[in-house]
C-alpha positions in Angstrom: 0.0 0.0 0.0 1.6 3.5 -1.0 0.3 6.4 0.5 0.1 9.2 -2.3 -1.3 12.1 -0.2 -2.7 13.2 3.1 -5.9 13.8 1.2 -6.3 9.9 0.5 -6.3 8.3 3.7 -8.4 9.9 6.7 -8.8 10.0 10.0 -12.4 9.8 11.5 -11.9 13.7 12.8 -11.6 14.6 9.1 -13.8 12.1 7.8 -16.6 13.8 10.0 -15.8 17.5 9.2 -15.8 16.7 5.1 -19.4 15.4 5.6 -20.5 18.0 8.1 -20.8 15.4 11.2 -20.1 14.9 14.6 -16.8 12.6 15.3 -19.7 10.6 17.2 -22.3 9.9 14.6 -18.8 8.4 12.9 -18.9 5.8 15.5 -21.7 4.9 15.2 -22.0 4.0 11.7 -19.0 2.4 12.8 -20.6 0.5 15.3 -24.4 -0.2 13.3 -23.6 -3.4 10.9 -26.8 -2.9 9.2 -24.9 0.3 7.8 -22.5 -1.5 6.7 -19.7 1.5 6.9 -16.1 0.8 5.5 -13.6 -0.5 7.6 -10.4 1.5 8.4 -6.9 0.3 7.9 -4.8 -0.3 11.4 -1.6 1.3 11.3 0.0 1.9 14.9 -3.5 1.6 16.6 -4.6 4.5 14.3 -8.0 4.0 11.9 -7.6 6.0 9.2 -10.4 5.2 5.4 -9.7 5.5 2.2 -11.6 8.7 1.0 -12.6 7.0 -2.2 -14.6 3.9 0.5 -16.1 6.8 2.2 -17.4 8.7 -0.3 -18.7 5.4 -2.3 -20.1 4.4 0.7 -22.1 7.6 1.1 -23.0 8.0 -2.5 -24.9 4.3 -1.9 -26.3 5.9 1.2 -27.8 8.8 -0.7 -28.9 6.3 -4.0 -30.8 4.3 -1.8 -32.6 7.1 0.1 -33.6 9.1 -2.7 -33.9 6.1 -5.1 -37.5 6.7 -6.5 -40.6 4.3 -5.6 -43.0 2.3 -7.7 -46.0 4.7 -6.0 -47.5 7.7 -7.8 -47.3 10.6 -6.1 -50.8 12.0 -4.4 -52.8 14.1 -5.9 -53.3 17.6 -4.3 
């Protein structure tokens, strides 16, 4: 594994300010396995995720939220 830049590999800290979260709500998606949030490479007891996982992983999130129904839409 080569490490090209700071910018590819983060810690949760920096994983929670890019998406505008607390370092908590990190742990637990960590922590929720029906979430099924990346796991972090272990180096010296440090977690630190690729930002490509991460932002795959929250792309999926916001596919399946917004991913449109078989429903019509009431009428008003």
């Amino acid at each position: 594994m080569l490490l090209k830049t700071e910018a590819e590999w983060m810690g949760a800290s920096q994983i929670a300010r890019m998406i505008g979260v607390t370092d908590m709500c990190i742990w637990n998606w960590r922590n929720d396995p029906k979430l099924n949030f990346p796991a972090p490479a272990v180096i010296n007891r440090k977690k630190l995720w690729r930002r490509a996982d991460v932002e795959a992983w929250l792309l999926a999130r916001v596919k399946k939220e917004v991913a449109p129904t078989n429903e019509a839409p009431e009428a008003a």
